[in-house]
Backbone as a chain_set.jsonl record, in Angstrom:
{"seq": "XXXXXXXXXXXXXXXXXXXXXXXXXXXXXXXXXXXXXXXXXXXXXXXXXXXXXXXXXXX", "coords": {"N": [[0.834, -1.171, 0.0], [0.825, 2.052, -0.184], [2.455, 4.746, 0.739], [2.129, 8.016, 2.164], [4.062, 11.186, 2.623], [3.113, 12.229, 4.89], [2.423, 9.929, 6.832], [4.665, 8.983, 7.44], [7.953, 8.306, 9.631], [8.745, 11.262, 11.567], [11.608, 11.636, 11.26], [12.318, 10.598, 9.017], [11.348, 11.722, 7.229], [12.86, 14.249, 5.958], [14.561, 12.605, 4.566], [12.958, 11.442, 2.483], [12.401, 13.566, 0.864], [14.302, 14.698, -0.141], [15.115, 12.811, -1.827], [12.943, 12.542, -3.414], [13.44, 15.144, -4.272], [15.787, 14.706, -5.594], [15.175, 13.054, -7.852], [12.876, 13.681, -9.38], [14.379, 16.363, -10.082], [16.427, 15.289, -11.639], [15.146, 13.017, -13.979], [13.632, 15.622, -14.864], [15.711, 17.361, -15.8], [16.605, 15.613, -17.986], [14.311, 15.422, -19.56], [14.017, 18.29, -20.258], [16.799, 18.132, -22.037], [16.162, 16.555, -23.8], [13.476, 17.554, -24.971], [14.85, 20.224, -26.19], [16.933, 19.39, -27.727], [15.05, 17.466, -29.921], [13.796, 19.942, -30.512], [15.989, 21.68, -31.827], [17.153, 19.982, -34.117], [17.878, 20.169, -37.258], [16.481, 17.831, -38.882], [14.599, 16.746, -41.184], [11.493, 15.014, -42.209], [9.924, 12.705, -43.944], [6.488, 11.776, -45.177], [5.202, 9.134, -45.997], [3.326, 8.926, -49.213], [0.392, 8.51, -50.686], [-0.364, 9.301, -53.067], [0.028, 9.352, -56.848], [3.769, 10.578, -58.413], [2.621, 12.658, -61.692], [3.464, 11.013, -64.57], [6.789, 11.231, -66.344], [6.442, 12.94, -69.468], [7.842, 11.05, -72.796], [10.884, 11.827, -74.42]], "CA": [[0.0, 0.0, 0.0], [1.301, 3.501, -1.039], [2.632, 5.701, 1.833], [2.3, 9.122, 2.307], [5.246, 11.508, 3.739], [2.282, 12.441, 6.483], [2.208, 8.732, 7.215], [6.245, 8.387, 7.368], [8.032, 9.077, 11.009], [9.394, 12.231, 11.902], [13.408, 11.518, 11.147], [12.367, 9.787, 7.903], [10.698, 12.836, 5.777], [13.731, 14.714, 4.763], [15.051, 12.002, 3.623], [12.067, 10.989, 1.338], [12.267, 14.779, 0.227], [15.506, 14.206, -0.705], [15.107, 11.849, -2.761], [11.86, 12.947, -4.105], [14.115, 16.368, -5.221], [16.572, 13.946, -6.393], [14.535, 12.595, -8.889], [12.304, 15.008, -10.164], [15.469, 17.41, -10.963], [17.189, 14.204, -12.932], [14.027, 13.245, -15.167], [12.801, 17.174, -15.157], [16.661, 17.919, -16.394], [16.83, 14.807, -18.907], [13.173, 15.507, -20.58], [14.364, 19.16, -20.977], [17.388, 18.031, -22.72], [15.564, 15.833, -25.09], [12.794, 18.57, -25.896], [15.793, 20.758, -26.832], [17.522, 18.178, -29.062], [14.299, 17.87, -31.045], [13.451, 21.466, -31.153], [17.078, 22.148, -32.482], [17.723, 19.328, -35.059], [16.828, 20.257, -38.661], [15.625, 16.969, -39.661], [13.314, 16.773, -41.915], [10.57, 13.912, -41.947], [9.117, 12.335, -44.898], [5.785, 11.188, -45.03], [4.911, 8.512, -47.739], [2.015, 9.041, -49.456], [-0.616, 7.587, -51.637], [-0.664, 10.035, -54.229], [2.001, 9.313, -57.476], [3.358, 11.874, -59.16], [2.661, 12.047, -62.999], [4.905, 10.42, -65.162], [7.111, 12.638, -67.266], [6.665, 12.564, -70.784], [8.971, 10.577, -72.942], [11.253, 12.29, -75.741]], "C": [[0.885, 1.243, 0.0], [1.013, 3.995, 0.166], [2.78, 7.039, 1.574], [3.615, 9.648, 2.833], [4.493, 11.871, 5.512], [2.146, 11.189, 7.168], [3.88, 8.399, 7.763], [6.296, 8.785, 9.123], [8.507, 10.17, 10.838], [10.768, 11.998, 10.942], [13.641, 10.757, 9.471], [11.822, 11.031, 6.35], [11.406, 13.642, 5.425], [14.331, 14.052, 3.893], [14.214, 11.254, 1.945], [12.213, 12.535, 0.39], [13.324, 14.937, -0.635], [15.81, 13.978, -2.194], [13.892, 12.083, -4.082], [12.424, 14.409, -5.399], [14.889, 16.216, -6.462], [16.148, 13.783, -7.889], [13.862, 12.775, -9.758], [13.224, 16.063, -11.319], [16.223, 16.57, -12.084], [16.33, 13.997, -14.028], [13.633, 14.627, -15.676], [14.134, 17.345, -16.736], [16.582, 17.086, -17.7], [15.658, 15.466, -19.937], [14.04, 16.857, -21.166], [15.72, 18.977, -22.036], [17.183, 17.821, -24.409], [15.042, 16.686, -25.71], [13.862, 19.894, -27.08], [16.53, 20.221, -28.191], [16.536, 18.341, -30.063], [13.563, 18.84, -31.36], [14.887, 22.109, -31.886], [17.271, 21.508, -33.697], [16.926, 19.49, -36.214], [15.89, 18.622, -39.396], [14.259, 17.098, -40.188], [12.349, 15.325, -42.116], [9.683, 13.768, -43.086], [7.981, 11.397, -44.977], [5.082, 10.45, -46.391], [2.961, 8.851, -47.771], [1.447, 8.376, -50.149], [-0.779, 8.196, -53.008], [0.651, 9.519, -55.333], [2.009, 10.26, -58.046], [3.145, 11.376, -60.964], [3.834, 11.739, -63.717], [5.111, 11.342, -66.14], [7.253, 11.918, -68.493], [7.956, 12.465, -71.361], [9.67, 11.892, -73.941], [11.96, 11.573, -76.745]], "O": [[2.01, 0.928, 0.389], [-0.076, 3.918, 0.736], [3.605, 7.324, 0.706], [4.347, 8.863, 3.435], [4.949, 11.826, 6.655], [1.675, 11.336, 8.295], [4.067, 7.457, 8.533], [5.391, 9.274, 9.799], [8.859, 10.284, 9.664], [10.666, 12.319, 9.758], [14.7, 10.471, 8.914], [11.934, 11.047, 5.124], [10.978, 14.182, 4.404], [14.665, 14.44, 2.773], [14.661, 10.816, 0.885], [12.1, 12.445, -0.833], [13.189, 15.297, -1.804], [16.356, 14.523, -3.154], [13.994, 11.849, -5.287], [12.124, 14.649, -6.569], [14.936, 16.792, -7.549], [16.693, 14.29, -8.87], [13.991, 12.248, -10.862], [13.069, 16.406, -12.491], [16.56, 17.023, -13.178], [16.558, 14.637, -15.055], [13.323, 14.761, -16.859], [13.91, 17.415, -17.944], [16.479, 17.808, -18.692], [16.013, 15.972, -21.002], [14.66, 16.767, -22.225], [15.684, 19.779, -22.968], [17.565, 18.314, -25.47], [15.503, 17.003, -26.806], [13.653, 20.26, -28.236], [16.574, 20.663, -29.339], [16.756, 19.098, -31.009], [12.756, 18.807, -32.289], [14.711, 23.136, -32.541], [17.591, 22.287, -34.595], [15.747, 19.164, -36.347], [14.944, 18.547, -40.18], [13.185, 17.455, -39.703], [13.148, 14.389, -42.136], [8.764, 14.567, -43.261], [8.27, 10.205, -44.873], [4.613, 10.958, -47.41], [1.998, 8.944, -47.01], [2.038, 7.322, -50.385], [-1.293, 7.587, -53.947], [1.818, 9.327, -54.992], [1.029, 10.937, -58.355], [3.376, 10.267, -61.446], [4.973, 12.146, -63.488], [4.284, 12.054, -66.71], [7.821, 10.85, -68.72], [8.942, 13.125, -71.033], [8.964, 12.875, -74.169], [12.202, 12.106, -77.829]]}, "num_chains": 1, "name": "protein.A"}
């Protein structure tokens, strides 16, 4: 069952805070990395389609 920090003892809730800071700031920092990465990288993305184009006349 899933504990609260109001449920924890006394001597035990900075250390959950801790950890809670810990972890937050590591994932928070990582996502922002990523979003950066693919807001910076020109790639371009080709989406196939269904349409063809017309064929070019011969000569």
């Amino acid at each position: 069952m899933q504990k609260f920090p109001q449920d924890l003892p006394q001597p035990d809730r900075p250390v959950v805070r801790k950890w809670r800071l810990a972890v937050v700031s590591f994932y928070g920092s990582l996502l922002a990395v990523m979003l950066a990465l693919a807001l910076t990288t020109g790639r371009d993305v080709q989406i196939a389609g269904t349409n063809v184009p017309p064929a070019s006349p011969r000569k």
